[in-house]
C-alpha positions in Angstrom: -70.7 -19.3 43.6 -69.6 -20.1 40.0 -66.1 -18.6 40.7 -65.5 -21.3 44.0 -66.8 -24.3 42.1 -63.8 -23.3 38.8 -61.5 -23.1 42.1 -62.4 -26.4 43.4 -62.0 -27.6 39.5 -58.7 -26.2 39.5 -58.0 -27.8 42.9 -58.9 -31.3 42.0 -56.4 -30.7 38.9 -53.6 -30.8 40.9 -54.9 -32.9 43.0 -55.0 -35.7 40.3 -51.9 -34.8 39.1 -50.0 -37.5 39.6 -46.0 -35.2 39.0 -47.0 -33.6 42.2 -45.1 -34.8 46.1 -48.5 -36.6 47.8 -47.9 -33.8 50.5 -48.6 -31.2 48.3 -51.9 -33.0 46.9 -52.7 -33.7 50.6 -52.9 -30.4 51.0 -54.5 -29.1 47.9 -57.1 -31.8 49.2 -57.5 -30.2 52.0 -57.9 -26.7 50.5 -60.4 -27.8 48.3 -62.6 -29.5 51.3 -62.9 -26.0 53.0 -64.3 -24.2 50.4 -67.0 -27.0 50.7 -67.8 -26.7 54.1 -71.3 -24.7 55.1 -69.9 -21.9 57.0 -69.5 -17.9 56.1 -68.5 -17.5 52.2 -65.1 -15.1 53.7 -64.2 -17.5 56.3 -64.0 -20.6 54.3 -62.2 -18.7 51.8 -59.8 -17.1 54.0 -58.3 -20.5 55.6 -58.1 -21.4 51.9 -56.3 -18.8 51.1 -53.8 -20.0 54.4 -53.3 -23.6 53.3 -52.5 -22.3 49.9 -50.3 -19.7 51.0 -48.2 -23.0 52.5 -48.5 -24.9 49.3 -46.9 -21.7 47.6 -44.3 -21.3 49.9 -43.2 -25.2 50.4 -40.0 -25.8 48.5 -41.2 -28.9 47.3 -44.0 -27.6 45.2 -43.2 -27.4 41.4 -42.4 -24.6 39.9 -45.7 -25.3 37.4 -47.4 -26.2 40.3 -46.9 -22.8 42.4 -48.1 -20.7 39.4 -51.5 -22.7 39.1 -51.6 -21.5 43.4 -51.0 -18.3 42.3 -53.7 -18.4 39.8 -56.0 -19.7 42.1 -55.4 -17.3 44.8 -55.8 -14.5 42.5 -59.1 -15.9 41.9 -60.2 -16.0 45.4 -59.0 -13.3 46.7 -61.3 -11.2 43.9 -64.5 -13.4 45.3 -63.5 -12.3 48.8 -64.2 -8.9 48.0 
């Protein structure tokens, strides 16, 4: 559980961060939110995993921004298992 509360740290970072397009921190917002939901630990993470696979992949994101994704993901994807 420690690992998804750093992610939604992380998330709430760029969230706050005031260089990034609202749309991106929309959706950051919104990644953040399903990791908080009650529901099965792989699900939750898994359609976080999807909304940050489209933060990562929008052209508008920051080339900063991407890498701290990436980061995240990596994260993750090594509590999923």
């Amino acid at each position: 559980m420690d690992a998804l509360i750093q992610v939604v740290e992380l998330l709430a970072q760029i969230e706050q961060d005031m260089s990034v397009p609202k749309n991106i921190r929309s959706k950051v917002k919104s990644a953040a939110s399903l990791l908080q939901i009650e529901q099965d630990m792989a699900i939750k993470i898994d359609k976080s995993l999807q909304e940050l696979d489209e933060i990562a992949e929008d052209t508008n994101t920051p080339s900063y921004t991407r890498t701290q994704i990436w980061n995240i993901v990596s994260l993750l994807e090594a509590r999923k298992v």
